[in-house]
C-alpha positions in Angstrom: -22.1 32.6 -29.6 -20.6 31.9 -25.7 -21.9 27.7 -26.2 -20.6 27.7 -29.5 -17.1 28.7 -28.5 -17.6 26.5 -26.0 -18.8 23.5 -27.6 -15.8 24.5 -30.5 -13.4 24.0 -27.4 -14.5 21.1 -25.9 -14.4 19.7 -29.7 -11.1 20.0 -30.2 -10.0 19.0 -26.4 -11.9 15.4 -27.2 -10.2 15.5 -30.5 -7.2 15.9 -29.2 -7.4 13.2 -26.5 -8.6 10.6 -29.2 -6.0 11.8 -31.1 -3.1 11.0 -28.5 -4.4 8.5 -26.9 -2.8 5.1 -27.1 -4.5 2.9 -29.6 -5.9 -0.5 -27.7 -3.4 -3.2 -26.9 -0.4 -0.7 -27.7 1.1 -1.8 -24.6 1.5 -5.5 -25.7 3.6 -4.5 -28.7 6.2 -2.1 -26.8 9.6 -3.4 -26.6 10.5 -5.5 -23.9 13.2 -3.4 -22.7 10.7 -0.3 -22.4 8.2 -3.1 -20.8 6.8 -2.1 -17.6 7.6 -3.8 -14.0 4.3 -5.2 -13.3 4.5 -6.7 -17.3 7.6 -9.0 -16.0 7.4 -12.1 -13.6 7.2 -11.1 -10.3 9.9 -11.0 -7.9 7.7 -13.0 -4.8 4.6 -15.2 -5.4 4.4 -16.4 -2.3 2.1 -15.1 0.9 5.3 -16.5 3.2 7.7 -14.2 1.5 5.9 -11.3 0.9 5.2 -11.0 4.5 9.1 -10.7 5.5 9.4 -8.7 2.5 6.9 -6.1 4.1 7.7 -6.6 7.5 11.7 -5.9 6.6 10.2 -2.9 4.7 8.4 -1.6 7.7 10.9 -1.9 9.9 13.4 0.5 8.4 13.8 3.4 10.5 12.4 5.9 8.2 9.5 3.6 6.9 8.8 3.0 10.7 8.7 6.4 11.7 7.1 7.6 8.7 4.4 4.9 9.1 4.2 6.0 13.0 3.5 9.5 12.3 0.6 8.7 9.9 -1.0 6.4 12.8 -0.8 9.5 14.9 -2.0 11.5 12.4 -5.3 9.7 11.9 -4.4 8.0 8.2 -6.4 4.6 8.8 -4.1 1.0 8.9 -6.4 0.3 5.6 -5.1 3.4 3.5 -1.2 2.6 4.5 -1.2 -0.8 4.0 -2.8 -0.6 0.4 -0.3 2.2 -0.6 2.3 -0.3 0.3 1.0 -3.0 -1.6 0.1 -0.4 -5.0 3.7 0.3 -4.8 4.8 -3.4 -4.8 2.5 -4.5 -7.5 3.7 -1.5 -9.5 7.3 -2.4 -9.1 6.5 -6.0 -10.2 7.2 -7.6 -6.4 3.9 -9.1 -6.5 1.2 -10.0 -8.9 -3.0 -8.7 -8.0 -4.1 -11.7 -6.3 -0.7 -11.7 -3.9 -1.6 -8.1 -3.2 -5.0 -9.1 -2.3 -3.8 -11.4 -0.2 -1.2 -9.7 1.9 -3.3 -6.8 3.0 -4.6 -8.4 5.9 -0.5 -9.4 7.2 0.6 -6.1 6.3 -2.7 -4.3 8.3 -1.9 -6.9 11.1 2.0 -5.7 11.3 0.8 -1.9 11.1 -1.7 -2.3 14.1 1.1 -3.9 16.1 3.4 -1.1 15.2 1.2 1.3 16.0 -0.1 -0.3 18.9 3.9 -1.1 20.1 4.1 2.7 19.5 1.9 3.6 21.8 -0.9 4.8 20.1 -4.1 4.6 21.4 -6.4 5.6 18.6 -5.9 4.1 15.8 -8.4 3.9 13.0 -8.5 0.6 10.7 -10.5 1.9 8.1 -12.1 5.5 7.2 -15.7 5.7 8.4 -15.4 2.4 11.2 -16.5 5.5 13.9 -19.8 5.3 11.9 -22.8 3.0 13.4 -22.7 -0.7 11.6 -26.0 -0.3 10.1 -25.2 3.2 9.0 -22.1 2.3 7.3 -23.6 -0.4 5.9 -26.3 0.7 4.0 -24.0 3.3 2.9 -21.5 1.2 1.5 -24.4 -0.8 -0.4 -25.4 2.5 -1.9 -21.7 3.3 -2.9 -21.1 0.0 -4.3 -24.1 0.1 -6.6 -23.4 3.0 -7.7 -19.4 3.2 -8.6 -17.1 0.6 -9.3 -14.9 -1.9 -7.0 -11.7 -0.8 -6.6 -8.6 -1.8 -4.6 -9.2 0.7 -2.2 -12.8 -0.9 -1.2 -11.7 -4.1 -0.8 -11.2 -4.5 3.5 -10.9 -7.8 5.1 -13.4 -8.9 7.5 -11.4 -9.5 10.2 -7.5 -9.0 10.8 -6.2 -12.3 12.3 -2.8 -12.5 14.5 -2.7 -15.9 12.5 -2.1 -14.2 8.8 1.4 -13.1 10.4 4.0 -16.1 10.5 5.0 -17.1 14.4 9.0 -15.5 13.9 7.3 -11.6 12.4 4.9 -12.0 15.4 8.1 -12.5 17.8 10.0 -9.7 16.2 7.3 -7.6 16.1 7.4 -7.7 20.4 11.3 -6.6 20.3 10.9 -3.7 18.3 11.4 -1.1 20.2 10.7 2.6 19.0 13.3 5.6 18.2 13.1 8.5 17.1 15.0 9.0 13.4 17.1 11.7 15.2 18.4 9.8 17.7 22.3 8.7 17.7 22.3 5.6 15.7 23.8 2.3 17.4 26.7 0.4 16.1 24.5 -2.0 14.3 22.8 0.8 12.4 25.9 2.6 11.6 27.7 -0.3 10.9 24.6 -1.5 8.5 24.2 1.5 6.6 28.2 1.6 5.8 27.8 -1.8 3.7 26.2 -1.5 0.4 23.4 -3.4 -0.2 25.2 -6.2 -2.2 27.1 -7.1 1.2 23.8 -6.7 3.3 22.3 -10.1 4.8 
């Protein structure tokens, strides 16, 4: 009687899901005012732009420290840098292939703040402690058996190069504080403006 209940249950629960599920290619007949921001063009389509983009990003004082205190905390550059990206696809700044191909700037500008910081260990991807082979074999086993999402998908290597010349300069002047520190003119005088009068 118990798995009968049971099976009654899990009946209605797939009954209901079918039920109120959206029926297949609902989404390309919705309105385009209710469209969502990654069905518009997006906003950069360029690997150039959507570095500044980033690096601006980064270096507000919140993101900055917020992004320093995960470093410290042990959150690998890999996991940061992809939730950055997620967000920007998802807010139609970029398109897939653009996100693909800023993670490597964006992990390069993350090391460098982290490493400008002063933080000593910091992990570029969860599991790199592991032996090569180890990992390896592992991640062969993973991949066959689950799919490929964003979140697998690591550069190789992490190249000062993928970072334009004047972000790499920049990125040498930064210099740390602390988000309760007494803000200088420039900040004060920045955060007064609204973001229409902002350059």
């Amino acid at each position: 009687m118990q798995d009968q209940i049971t099976t009654n249950e899990g009946l209605k629960i797939m009954q209901d899901a079918v039920v109120n599920s959206p029926i297949a290619g609902q989404s390309l007949t919705n309105s385009k005012n209710a469209a969502y921001d990654w069905e518009s063009p997006p906003k950069i389509t360029r690997v150039k732009e959507g570095t500044h983009f980033i690096f601006n990003t980064l270096i507000e004082p919140e993101m900055f420290a917020s992004t320093i205190n995960a470093l410290e905390a042990g959150v690998p550059v890999l996991d940061i840098s992809s939730s950055i990206l997620y967000e920007g696809f998802e807010t139609g700044k970029w398109t897939p292939d653009l996100m693909l191909l800023l993670q490597e700037p964006t992990m390069y500008m993350i090391l460098a703040m982290g490493e400008k910081a002063g933080i000593t260990d910091i992990r570029t991807y969860a599991g790199e402690e592991k032996d090569n082979a180890e990992l390896y074999s592992e991640e062969l086993k993973e991949a066959s058996e689950k799919e490929i999402t964003f979140q697998n998908l690591k550069p190789q290597t992490i190249s000062k190069s993928s970072v334009p010349v004047e972000i790499q300069k920049e990125i040498e002047n930064i210099e740390p504080t602390s988000l309760l520190s007494k803000p200088t003119t420039q900040e004060a005088t920045s955060s007064s403006l609204s973001l229409l009068e902002r350059k």
